[in-house]
N, C-alpha and C positions, 0 to 999 in steps of 0.2 A: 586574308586581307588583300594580297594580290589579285584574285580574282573580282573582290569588290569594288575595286578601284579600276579595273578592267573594263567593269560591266558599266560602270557610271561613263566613262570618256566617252561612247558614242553620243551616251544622252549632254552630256553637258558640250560636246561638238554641235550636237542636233539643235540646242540652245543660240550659240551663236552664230550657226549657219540661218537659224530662223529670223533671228532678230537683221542679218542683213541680208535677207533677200525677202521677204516676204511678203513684201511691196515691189516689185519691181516684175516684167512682165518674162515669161518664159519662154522661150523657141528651138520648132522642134521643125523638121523637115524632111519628108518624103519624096521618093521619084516614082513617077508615073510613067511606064512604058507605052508608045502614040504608034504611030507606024513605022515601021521599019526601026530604023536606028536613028529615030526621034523618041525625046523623053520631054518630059513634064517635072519640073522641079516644084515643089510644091511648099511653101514656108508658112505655118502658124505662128501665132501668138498667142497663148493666153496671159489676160490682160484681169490682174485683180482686181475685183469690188471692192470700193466704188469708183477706182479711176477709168478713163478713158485715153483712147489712144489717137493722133492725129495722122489722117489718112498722108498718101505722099505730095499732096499738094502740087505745085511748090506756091509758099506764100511769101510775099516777098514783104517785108515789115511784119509779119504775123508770126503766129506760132512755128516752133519746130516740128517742122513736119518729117514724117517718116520715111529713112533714105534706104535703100538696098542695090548695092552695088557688086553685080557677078563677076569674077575673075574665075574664064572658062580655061583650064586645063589642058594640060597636049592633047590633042586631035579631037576637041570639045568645041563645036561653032555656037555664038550664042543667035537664038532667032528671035527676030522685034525684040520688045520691050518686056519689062516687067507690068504683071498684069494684076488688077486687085480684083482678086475673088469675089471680097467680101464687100459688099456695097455699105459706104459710109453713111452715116445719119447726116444730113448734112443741113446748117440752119447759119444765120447772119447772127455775127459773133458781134457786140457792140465794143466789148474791151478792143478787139483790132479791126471792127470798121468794115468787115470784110466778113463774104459766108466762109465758112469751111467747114471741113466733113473729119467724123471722129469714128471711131469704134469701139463699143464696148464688149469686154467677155471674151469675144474670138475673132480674130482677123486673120483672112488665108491671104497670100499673094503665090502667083506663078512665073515662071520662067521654062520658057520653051529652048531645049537645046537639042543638037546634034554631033553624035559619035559617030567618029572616022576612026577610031580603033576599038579592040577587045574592052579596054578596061580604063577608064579617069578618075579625073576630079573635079569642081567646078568649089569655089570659095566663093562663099554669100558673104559680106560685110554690112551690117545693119545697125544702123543709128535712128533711136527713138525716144521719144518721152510721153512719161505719164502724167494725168490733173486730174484735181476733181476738182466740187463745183467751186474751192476755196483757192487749192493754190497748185501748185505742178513741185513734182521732182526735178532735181538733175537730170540733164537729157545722160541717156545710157545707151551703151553701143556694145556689141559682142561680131564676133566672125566664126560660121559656120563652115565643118569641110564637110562635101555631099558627094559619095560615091556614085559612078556614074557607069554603067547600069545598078540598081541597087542592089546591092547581096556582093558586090565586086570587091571589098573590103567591110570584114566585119565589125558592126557596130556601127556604120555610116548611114544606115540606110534612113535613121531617125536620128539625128544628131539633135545635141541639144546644148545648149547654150554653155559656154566653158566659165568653168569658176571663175573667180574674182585673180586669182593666182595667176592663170593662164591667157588673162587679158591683155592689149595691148601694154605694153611699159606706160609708165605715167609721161615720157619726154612725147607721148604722141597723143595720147587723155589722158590728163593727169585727173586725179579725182577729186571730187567735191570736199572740201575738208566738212565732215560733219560734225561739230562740237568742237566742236572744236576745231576738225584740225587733218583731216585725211587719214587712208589705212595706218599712216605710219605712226603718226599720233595718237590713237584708239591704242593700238599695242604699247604702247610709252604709259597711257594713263593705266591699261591693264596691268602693265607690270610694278609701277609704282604701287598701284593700290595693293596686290598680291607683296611685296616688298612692308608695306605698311602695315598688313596684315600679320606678319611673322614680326615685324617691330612689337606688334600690341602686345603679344604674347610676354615680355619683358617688364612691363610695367608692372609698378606694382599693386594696382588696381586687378589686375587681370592674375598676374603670378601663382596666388594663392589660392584661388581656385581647381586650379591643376590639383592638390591633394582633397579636396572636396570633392573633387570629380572621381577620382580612385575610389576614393572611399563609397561614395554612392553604389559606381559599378559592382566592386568587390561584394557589397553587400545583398546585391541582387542576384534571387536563386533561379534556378533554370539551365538548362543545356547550354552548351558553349556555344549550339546553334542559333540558341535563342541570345544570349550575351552579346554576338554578332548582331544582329537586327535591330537589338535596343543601343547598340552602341552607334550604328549606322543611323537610327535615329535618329540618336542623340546631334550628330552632326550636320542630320538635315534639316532641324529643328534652330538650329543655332545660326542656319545660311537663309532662312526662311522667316529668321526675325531683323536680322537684318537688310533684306534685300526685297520681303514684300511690300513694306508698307511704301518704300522708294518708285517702287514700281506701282503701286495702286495708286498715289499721287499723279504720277503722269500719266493711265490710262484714264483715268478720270477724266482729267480736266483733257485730256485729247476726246476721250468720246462724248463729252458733255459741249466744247469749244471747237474740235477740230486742232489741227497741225497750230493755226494762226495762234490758236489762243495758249496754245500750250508751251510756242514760242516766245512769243510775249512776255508768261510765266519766268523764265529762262535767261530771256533776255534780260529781266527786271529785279533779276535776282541776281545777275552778273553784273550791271552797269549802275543801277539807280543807289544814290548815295546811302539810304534808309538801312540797307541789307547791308553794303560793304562796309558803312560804319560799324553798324551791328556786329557782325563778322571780327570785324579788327578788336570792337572791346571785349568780345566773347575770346578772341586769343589771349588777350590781354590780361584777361581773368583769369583763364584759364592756365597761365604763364604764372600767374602771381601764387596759385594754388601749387604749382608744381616746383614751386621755390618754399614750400613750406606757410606761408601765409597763412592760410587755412585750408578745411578738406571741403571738395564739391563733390557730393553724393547723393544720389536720389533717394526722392522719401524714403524712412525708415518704413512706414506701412507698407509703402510697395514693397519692398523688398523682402517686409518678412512674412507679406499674405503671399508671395509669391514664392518663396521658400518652405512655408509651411504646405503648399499644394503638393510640393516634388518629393515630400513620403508617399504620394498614394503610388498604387500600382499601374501598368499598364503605361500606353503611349500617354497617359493625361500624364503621370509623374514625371516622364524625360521631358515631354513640354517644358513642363514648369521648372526642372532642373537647370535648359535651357534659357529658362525667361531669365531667371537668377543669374544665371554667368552673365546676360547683356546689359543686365539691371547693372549686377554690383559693376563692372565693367566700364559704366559711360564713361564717368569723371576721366578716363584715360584713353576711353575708345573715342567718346564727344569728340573733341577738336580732330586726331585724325580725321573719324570719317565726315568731318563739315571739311574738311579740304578738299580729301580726295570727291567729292560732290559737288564743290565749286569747278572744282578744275575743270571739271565733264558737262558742265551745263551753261557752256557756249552754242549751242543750235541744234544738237544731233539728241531725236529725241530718246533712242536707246542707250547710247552711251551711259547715263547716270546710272542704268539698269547693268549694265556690263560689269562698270568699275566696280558697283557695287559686291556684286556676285564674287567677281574676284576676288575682291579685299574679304568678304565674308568666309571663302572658300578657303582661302589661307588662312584666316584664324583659325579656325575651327577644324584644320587637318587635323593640330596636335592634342585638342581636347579629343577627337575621337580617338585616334592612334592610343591615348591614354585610357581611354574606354574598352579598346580593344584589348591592348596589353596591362593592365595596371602595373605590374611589374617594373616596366621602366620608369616608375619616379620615382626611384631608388637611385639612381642614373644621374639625378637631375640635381644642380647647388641649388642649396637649402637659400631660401630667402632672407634678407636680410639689406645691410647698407648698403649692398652692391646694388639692389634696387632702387632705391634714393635716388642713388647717385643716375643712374637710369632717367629718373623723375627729373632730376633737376636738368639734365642735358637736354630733354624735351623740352621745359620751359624756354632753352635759350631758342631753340627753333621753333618755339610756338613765337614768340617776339619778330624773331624773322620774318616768319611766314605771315603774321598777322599785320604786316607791313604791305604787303602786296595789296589787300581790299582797303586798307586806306589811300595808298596810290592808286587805284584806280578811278576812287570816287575824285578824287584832286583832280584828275586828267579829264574825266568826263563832264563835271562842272566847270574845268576850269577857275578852281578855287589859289592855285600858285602856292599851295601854303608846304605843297612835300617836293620841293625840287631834287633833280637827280644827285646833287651832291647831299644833300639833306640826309636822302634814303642813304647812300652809302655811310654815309658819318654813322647811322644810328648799327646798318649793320656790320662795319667794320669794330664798333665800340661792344658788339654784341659777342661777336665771334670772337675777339680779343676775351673777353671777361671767360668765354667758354671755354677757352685756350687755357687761361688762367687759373682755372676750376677742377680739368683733369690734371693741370698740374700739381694739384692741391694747397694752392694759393688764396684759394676762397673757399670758405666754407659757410653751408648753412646750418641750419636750428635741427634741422633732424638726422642730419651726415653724422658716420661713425667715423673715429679717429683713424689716420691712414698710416701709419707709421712708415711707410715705404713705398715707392711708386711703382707701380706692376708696368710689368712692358706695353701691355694693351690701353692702359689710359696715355702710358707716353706715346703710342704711334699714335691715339686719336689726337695728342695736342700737335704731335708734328702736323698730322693733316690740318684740322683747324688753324691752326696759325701760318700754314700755306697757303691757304684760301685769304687770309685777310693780306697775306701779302700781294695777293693776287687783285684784291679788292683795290689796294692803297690806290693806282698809277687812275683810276678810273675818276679821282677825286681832281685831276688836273686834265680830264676831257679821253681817256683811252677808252676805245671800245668796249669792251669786256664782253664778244658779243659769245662766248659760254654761258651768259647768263640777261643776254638783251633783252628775252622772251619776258622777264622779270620786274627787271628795272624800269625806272621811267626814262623817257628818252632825251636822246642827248640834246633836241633844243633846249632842253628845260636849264642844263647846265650852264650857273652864273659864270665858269671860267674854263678857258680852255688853253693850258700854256701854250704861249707862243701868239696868244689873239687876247685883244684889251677886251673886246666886247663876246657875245654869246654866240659858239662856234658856227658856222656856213657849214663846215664838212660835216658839222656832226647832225645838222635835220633844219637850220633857221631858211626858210621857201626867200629865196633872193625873189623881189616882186615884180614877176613882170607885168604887163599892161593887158586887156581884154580890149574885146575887138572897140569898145566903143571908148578909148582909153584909162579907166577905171582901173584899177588894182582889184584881182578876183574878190567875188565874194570870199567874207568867213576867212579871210589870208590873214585877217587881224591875229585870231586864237589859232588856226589852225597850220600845221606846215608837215613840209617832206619831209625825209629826211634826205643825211649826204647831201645839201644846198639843189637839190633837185628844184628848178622851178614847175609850177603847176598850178591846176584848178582846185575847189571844192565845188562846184556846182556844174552837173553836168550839161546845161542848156549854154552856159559861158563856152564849158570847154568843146563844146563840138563845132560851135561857130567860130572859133581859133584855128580849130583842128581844118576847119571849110577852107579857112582863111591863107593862112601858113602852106593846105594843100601836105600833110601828114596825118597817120592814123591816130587813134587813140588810143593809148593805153589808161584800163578803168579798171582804178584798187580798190573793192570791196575790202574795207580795213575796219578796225575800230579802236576804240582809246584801249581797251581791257584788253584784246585779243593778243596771249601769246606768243602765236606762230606765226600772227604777223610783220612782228617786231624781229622774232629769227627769222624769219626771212628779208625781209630788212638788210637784218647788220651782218648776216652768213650768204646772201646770195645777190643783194640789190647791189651791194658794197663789193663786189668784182667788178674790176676794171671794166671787163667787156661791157658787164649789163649795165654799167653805168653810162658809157661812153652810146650804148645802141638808146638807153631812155632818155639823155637829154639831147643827143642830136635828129634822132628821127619817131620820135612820139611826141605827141602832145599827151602829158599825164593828168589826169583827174583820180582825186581819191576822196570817194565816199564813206563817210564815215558812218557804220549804221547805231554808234552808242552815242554820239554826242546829243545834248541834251536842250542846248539851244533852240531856245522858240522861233520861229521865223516870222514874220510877218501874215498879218492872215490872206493875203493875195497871194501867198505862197503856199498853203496851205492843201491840203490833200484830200477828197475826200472819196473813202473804199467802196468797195462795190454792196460793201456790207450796209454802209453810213456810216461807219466810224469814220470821226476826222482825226488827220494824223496831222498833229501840229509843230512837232520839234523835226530838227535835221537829222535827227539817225532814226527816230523811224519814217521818217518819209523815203530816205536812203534803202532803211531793210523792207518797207511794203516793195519799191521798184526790186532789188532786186529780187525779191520773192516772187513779185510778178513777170518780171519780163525772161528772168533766165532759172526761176523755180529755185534757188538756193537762200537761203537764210544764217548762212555759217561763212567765217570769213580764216583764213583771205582767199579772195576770190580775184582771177583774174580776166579781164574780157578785151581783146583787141578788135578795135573797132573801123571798119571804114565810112567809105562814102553811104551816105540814106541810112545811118548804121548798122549795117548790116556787120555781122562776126565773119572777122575775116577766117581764122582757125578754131578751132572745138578753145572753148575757156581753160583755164589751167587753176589748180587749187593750192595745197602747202605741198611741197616739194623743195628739198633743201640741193638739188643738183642742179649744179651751174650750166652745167653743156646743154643739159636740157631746157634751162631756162633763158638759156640762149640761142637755142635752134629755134624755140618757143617765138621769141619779138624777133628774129629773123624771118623766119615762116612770113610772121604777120605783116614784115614791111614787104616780103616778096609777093604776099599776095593782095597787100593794096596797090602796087606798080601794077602787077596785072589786070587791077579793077579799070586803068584808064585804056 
């Protein structure tokens, strides 16, 4: 078993090493010896199909064009300039007005240097971005070391671009939050789902299986050689029913639509009310089933032509063995995995593929483990009310959770009907009755009688009823920002102690005036938070920004987004960054979910012909197009001719760095004059 589990970690590494890099371009670099004790530095790219890469320009309002900057090593001179090899295509771009020159497939550059001793270094630092004919990436950057003569330290002679790990710190490129939400958040969703996965297991939809599963095994003749391969099967078959069909969804409609369209999908499935309602009564149901109401089960035909398949022999019977466990399964696996799939299908188009895998991996370690061993479900307590009671605790956090896509769809219409103290009533009243429950204070239709309370339900009620105490203070305007990401936000809140009206610190945008005296567009519905003044419309706010003679700072946000919101109420909400964004930025924050029709003189139309007529996606086309991202939050300082003053910054919950970050940015719009 050790070794099977061995052999799998490089393949399941090589999986998620694929899905994040796969698209992005690779570099590699040689030295050429010239005469004497002159070299040739030599730097490739290969550049995946079907994007392209933008020569070094410099374009000044245009694309990002591509930078490499040498830092020559002791007794290393550098001579002239950096030189392009590889001759650009080069034609009149009509999006920026302007020719410029790209590369596809391969692009070399040189640098000419000279050694005044035995042995160096020289550090290449390069920043680049990929497009196709639709949309661009994140611009990306890596730094190369280059032994100088080559062979001088081994392994330098061909350098190649350093992992994701060994990259600059995020306080210097922070990175693009993809779906969400940046590396950091990908691992969070990864672990939850791996976390939910071993939940499932509990249920008791899923529970009784585990002796169906033995039994199958035990019955199956053949070598233990061969008992291994069907049990290893078994488990690949169970990761491969749940994580294919998730993933042919989104190659689909990406290789059928492209990036754009697939985003759209994603985006439309996270923000637009149809789905969140949906979502919310599908918890809702699902809540009502897991309090005994009644059972949700998939057809009896499926499940029993699907059962009766897993007597035949060979890989077709584990199949179908398999299909069985997912079949009978949903009622309890359904609502987790429609969470953990919401959660991940904010922008990043792998992620839904990721979390998936995860969550599937960890279900189905212990079916196989039990396919290996059957032995151990001798090991295992016998099923019974302890299950139930399983069942009904989920209910209370399916109620929870299905709270969240109802508030979003509220926030992105602007419908007022779920305000912030609202959402807390319902799930302080939730968490209270859940409290109440392991205490055995409440009982349902199918619980068995408890005659005494085990120490394990009374630490879950301690916990549970710490949390609502936790919840209570948040009903008179506290932060609660361990759980911001969640909640609706604080302008929403009708009371805030110690204020008669709807709190200023907690997000209500005090209104100031636009250049032509007007109160900004969309201030009506839309606001900062922390009484931040600001824009929604970035054509307002850069003629302020002209005006005033300050940069801009531009929040790629949205109603739904998470990690917005913690960012928000864990980093906006220090002193410093508060004190740097309302004294020396002007802020604008684009919302790419809001749903608001604009006027048709406002109106957009794509390179495609599609017209984009509401403000959040007119919001996510621009920033799709201009800075290549689609996922929020996104941040971008801005100066004069708007040009970026520093590389953009993504979800990042560190203050220093978020504060070296609009430092940076005001040091280096003083230097623009």
């Amino acid at each position: 078993m050790y070794k099977l589990i061995r052999s799998l970690l490089p393949v399941i590494a090589a999986l998620f090493a694929a899905t994040a890099g796969a698209q992005n371009a690779d570099w590699k670099s040689t030295v050429e010896p010239l005469e004497g004790d002159t070299y040739r530095i030599v730097l490739e790219a290969s550049i995946p199909a079907p994007y392209h890469m933008y020569d070094m320009g410099p374009y000044e309002g245009g694309p990002n064009a591509t930078a490499i900057v040498f830092t020559p090593g002791e007794g290393v001179t550098l001579e002239g300039g950096v030189e392009q090899l590889t001759t650009p295509d080069r034609h009149y771009d009509k999006t920026f007005e302007m020719e410029i020159g790209t590369f596809a497939g391969k692009a070399r550059f040189a640098q000419r240097v000279k050694l005044s001793v035995p042995e160096s270094s020289v550090k290449a630092q390069i920043e680049w971005m990929l497009c196709d004919d639709t949309s661009c990436m994140p611009p990306d950057d890596t730094e190369l070391t280059i032994a100088i003569p080559a062979g001088a330290a081994p392994g330098n002679t061909a350098a190649t671009a350093p992992a994701e790990s060994e990259k600059a710190p995020a306080a210097e490129v922070a990175p693009v939050q993809k779906d969400v939400a940046g590396g950091g958040s990908l691992w969070a969703l990864i672990i939850e789902a791996i976390l939910w996965g071993f939940a499932a297991l509990l249920t008791p939809c899923v529970f009784p299986m585990v002796p169906m599963t033995v039994s199958f095994f035990m019955k199956s003749a053949g070598s233990p050689a061969m008992g291994r391969i069907r049990a290893g099967a078994y488990g690949f078959f169970i990761v491969a029913l749940y994580t294919l069909p998730i993933a042919a969804i989104i190659l689909i409609t990406r290789t059928l639509g492209g990036d754009t369209v697939t985003a759209d999908i994603f985006n439309w499935l996270a923000t637009h009310w149809l789905p969140n309602v949906l979502f919310f009564l599908v918890f809702m149901v699902f809540a009502a089933s897991f309090f005994g109401a009644f059972e949700i089960t998939m057809p009896s035909w499926m499940v029993n032509k699907s059962d009766s398949k897993a007597d035949s022999k060979g890989l077709a019977g584990i199949f179908f063995m398999a299909l069985t466990l997912v079949l009978v399964s949903f009622s309890c696996t359904g609502p987790i995995v429609g969470s953990v799939l919401i959660k991940s299908t904010a922008g990043e188009f792998w992620t839904p593929i990721i979390t998936m895998l995860a969550f599937s991996l960890a279900f189905a370690l212990p079916f196989t483990l039990f396919a290996f061993f059957p032995a151990m479900l001798k090991k295992l307590p016998k099923s019974g009310g302890w299950l139930n009671s399983v069942k009904v605790v989920l209910g209370f956090i399916e109620v929870a959770l299905g709270m969240k896509f109802l508030s979003v769809a509220d926030q992105t219409y602007h419908w007022g009907l779920l305000d912030r103290e609202i959402y807390l009533a319902v799930w302080i009243v939730t968490f209270s009755l859940l409290g109440l429950y392991l205490l055995g204070k409440i009982k349902f239709a199918h619980d068995s009688d408890t005659p005494y309370l085990g120490v394990g339900r009374l630490a879950l009620a301690i916990i549970t009823f710490s949390f609502v105490v936790y919840l209570i203070p948040g009903m008179w305007g506290a932060p609660l920002k361990g759980l911001s990401g969640y909640l609706p936000p604080l302008h929403t809140q009708d009371f805030v102690i110690g204020q008669g009206a709807p709190a200023t610190t907690g997000g209500e945008t005090r209104m100031m005036l636009t250049v032509d005296g007007r109160k900004p567009k969309h201030s009506e519905f839309l606001h900062l938070p922390h009484g931040l003044e600001g824009f929604f419309d970035l054509k307002e706010a850069e003629a302020y920004a002209a005006k005033v003679g300050k940069p801009l700072f531009i929040d790629f946000t949205g109603h739904g987004c998470v990690n917005c919101r913690e960012m928000e109420a864990r980093v906006w909400s220090d002193p410093q960054v508060l004190n740097i964004l309302r004294n020396d930025y002007v802020i604008v924050a684009l919302f790419s979910d809001d749903k608001k029709v604009l006027p048709e003189d406002e109106w957009v139309t794509t390179d495609s012909g599609k017209v984009l007529k509401s403000l959040g996606k007119i919001n996510s086309h621009y920033a799709l197009k201009t800075f290549g991202v689609n996922a929020q939050p996104y941040y971008v300082l801005q100066g004069r001719g708007g040009k970026e003053l520093v590389p953009p910054r993504g979800y990042d919950l560190s203050i220093p760095g978020f504060v070296e970050f609009l430092r940076s940015g005001v040091e280096a719009y003083n230097n623009q004059q």
